[in-house]
C-alpha positions in Angstrom: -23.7 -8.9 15.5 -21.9 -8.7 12.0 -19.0 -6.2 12.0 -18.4 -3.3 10.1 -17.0 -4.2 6.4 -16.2 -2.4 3.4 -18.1 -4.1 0.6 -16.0 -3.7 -2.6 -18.0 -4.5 -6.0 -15.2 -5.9 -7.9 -17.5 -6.0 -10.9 -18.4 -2.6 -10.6 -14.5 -2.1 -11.1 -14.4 -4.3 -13.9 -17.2 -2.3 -15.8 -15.1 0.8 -14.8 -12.1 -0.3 -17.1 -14.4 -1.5 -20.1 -16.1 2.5 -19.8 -12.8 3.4 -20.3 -11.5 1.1 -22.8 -14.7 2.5 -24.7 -13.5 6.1 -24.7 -10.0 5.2 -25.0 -10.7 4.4 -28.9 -8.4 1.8 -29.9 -5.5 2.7 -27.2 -4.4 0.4 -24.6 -5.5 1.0 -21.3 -4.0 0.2 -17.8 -4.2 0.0 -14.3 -3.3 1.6 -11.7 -3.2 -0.5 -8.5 -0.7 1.2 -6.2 -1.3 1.7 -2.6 -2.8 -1.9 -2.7 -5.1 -0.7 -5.7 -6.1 2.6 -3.7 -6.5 0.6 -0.4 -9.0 -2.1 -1.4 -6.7 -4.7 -2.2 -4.5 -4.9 -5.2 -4.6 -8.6 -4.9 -8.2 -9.3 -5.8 -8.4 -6.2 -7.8 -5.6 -6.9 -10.1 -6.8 -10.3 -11.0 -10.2 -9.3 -11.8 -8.9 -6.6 -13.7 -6.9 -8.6 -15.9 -9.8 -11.0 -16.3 -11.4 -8.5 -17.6 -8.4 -7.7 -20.2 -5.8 -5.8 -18.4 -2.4 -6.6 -19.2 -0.5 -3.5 -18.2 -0.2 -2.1 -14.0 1.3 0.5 -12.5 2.8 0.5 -8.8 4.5 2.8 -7.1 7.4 1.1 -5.1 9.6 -2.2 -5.5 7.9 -3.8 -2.7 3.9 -3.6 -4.3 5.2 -4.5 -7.6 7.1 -7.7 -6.3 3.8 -8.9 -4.2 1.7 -8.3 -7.5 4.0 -10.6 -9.5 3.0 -13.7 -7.4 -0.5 -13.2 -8.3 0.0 -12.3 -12.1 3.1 -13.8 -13.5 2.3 -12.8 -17.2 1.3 -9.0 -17.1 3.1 -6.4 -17.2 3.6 -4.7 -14.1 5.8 -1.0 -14.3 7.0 1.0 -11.2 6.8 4.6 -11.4 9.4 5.3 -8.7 13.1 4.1 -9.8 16.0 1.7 -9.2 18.6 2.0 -6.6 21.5 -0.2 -7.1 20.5 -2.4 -4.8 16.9 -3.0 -6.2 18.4 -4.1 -9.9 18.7 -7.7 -9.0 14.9 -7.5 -7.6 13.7 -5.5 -10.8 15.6 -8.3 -13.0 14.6 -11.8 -11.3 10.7 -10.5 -10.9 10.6 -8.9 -14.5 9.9 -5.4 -13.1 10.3 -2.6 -15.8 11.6 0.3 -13.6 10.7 3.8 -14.4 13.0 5.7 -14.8 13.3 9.4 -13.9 16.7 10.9 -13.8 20.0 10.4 -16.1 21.5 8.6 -13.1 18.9 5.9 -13.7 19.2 5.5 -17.1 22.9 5.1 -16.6 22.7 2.2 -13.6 19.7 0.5 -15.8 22.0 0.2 -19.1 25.3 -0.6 -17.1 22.8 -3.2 -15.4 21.8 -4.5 -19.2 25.3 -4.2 -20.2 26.2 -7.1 -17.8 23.6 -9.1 -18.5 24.5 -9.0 -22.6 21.0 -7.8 -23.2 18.9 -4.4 -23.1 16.3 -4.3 -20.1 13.1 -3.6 -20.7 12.2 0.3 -18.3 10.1 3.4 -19.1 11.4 6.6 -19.2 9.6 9.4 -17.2 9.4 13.1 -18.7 8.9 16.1 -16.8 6.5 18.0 -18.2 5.4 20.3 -15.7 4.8 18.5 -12.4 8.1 19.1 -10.8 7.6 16.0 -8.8 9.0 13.2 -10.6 11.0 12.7 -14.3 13.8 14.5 -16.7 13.9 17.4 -17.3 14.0 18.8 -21.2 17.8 19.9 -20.7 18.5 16.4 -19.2 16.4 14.7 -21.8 18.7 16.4 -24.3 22.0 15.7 -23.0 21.1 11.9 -22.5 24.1 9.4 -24.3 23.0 7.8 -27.1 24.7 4.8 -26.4 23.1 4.3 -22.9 19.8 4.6 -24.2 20.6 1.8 -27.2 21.4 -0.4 -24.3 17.8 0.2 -22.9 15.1 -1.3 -24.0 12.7 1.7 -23.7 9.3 0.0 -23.7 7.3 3.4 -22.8 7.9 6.8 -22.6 5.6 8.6 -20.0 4.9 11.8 -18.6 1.8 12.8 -15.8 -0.1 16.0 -16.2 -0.8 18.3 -13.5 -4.7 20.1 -14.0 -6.5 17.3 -15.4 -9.2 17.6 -13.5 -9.9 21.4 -14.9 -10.7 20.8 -18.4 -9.9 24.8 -19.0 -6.5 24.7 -17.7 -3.8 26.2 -19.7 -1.3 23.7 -18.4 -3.0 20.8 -19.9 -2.4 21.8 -23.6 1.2 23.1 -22.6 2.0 19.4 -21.3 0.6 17.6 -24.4 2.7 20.0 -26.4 5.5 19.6 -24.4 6.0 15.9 -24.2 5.4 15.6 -28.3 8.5 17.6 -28.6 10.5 16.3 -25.6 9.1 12.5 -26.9 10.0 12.6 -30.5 13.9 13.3 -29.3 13.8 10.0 -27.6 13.9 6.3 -29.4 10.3 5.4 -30.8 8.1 3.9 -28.2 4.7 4.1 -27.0 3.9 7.4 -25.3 1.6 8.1 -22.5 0.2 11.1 -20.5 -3.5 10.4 -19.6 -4.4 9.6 -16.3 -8.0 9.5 -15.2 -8.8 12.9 -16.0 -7.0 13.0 -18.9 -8.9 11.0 -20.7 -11.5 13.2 -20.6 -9.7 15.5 -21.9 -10.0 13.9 -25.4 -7.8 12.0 -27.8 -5.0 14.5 -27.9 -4.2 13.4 -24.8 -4.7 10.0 -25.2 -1.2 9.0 -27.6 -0.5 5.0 -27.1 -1.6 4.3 -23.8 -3.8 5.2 -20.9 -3.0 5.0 -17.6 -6.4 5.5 -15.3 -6.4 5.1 -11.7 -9.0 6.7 -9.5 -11.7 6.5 -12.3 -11.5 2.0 -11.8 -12.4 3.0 -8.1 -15.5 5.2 -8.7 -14.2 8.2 -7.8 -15.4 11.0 -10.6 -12.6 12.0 -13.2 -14.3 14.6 -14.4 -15.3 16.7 -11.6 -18.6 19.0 -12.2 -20.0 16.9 -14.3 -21.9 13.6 -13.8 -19.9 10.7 -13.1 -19.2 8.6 -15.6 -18.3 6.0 -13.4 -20.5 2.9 -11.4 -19.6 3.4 -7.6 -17.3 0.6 -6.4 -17.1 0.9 -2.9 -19.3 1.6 0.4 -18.9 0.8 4.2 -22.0 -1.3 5.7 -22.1 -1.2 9.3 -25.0 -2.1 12.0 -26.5 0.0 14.6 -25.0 -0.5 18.2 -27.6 1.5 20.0 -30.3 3.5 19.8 -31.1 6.7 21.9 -34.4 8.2 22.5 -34.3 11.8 24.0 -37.0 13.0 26.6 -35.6 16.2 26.8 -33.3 18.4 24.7 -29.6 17.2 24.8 -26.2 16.9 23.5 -24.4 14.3 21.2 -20.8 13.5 21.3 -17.1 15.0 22.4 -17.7 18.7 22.9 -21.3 18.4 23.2 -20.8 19.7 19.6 -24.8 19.0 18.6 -27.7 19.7 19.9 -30.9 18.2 20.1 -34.4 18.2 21.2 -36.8 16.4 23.1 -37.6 13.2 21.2 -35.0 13.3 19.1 -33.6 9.2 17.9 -29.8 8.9 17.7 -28.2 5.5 16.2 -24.8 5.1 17.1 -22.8 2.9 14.7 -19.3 1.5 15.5 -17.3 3.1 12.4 -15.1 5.9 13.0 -11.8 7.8 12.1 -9.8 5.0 13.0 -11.9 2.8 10.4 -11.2 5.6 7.8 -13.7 7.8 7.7 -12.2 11.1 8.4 -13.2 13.0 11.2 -13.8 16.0 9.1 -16.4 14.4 7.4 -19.1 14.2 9.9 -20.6 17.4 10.1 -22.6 17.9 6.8 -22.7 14.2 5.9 -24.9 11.8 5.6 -25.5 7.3 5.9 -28.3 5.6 4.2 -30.9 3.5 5.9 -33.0 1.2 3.8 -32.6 3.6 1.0 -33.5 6.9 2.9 -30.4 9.7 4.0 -30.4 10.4 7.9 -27.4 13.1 8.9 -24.5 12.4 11.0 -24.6 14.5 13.9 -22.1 14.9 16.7 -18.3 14.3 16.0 -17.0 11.3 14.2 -14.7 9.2 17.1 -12.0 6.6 16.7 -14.7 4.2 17.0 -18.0 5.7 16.6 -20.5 7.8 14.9 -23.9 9.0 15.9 -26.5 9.4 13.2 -29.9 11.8 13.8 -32.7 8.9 12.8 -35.9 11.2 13.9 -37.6 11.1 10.5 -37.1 7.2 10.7 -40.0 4.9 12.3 -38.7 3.1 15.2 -39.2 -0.3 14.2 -36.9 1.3 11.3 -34.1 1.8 13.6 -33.3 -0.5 15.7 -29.9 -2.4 17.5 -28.3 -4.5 14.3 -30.4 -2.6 11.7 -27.4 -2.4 8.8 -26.4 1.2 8.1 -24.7 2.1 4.5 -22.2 4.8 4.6 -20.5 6.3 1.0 -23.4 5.4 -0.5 -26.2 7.5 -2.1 -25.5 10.6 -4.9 -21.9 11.4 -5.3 -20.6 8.7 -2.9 -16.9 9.1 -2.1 -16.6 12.1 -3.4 -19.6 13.5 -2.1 -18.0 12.5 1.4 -14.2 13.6 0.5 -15.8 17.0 -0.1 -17.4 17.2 3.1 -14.2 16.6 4.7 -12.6 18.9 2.8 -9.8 16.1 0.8 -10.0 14.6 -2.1 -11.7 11.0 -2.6 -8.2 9.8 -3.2 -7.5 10.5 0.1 -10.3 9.1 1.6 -10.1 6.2 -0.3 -6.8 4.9 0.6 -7.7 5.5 4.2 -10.3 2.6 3.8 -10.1 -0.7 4.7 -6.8 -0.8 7.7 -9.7 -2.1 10.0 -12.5 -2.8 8.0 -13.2 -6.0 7.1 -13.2 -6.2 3.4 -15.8 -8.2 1.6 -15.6 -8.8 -2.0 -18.4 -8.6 -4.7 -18.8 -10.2 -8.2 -21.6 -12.1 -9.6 -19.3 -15.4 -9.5 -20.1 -15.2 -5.6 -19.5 -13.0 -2.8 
């Protein structure tokens, strides 16, 4: 019997970043692939990706952007968390541009260009807001000259906070703010838009985009329809099928109940696979097109699926069961659960089998 996988349409993604390049107007876009590309493999992804154009990533840590550069040893591949001093010779020999997010950085990157007779090539990371990450305006301010002449500053980058909420004060207040804090700093290209930000509209949109989640299928632009092709679903058979002669229970805790005659498929994907325990009670899988609910609670291994309203010969052992599938897919599960696709997401694929789609072959 064929184990459970996590089918990844790699051409779905690929359509993804053209929607995007199409509302970007003229502005370069990028990709996001950190947490190997949200969990579905930033090795595949990344090289259809820039197959299909991409020439700028985003990673988050030393380590993803050094396993990227084997597989695309022309593009230019940034990382959003900073250099320690003894990450410089790493950053150097794989032609990393660092981000950099404090004045201590900007110092070690410069002395680090200084001995090499040449400026480095890093982005520098404003705070606009977010209070996670960057410099501040006061430290943007007080920066030395000099230092920065012996950067190469190749972008200057900030990350808004409420993109998601279209309304949101914050998000005007951030676009403000980096114009001023940017137009202190030596001319470069500018970016702010993530996902969600591009949605926002082209005042958000400066030199270049940096979307993420929106490549994946996950809806930037909550409320609304998504503007994205789904990427990702898990396809899994039935173990077993139940028939009930009298009214039962299903699962730990005896959590469900249910009634004489009732069908319940048991499929072998559960929280250790992923797919959150939270997200059982009010979700659904997809059988030969139709919904049936999971019932019961999700296990490390297992969930139990309420296939009444199926035919038998519909349900049966090895019958393949779709799961994030249907209206609202990830998202539609993520708010079941009570997360954020994001989350769910990168959960994906520790166990699962991954299996690859594009129309050059599966």
């Amino acid at each position: 019997m064929p184990e459970a996988a996590l089918l990844i349409d790699l051409d779905a993604i690929a359509a993804n970043y053209a929607r995007l390049r199409a509302e970007a107007g003229g502005c370069r876009v990028a990709a996001v692939v950190k947490a190997d590309a949200y969990g579905l493999g930033a090795e595949r992804v990344a090289a259809r990706l820039w197959a299909a154009g991409c020439a700028d990533f985003f990673v988050a840590r030393l380590a993803e952007g050094l396993a990227l550069r084997r597989h695309l040893p022309k593009a230019r591949i940034v990382v959003l968390e900073g250099p320690v001093p003894c990450e410089v010779a790493d950053f150097v020999a794989a032609a990393l541009v660092p981000t950099l997010n404090t004045p201590g950085q900007v110092e070690l990157w410069g002395d680090a260009g200084r001995r090499l007779e040449r400026p480095l090539p890093a982005a520098l990371h404003l705070d606009t807001g977010m209070c996670r990450l960057g410099i501040s305006a006061t430290e943007a301010a007080g920066l030395d000259a000099d230092r920065l002449r012996a950067i190469d500053v190749a972008l200057v980058m900030s990350h808004l906070a409420c993109a998601e909420e279209t309304a949101n004060p914050m998000n005007p207040l951030q676009a403000a703010r980096f114009s001023e804090m940017s137009r202190r700093l030596p001319a470069a290209p500018r970016s702010l838009a993530n996902s969600s930000g591009i949605f926002l509209g082209t005042a958000y949109h400066f030199d270049l985009l940096r979307p993420g989640a929106a490549l994946y299928g996950i809806n930037p632009t909550p409320g609304r329809p998504n503007p994205m092709q789904p990427v990702v679903r898990i396809r899994a058979p039935v173990l077993q099928v139940h028939r009930l002669d009298a009214p039962g229970t299903v699962g730990y805790g005896a959590a469900h109940a249910t009634s004489s005659g009732s069908r319940i498929a048991t499929v072998g994907v559960g929280y250790a696979d992923g797919y959150m325990r939270a997200a059982g009670t009010g979700g659904v899988a997809v059988i030969a097109g139709r919904e049936v609910p999971i019932v019961g609670r999700i296990s490390m291994d297992l969930m139990t699926l309420d296939v009444t309203a199926l035919g038998e010969h519909e349900v049966e052992t090895g019958t393949p069961v779709d799961l994030l599938a249907g209206p609202g897919g990830i998202d539609r599960v993520a708010e079941v659960a009570g997360t954020i696709g994001y989350e769910l997401l990168t959960r994906l694929g520790q166990r699962l089998r991954r299996v690859y789609l594009e129309a050059t072959g599966a």
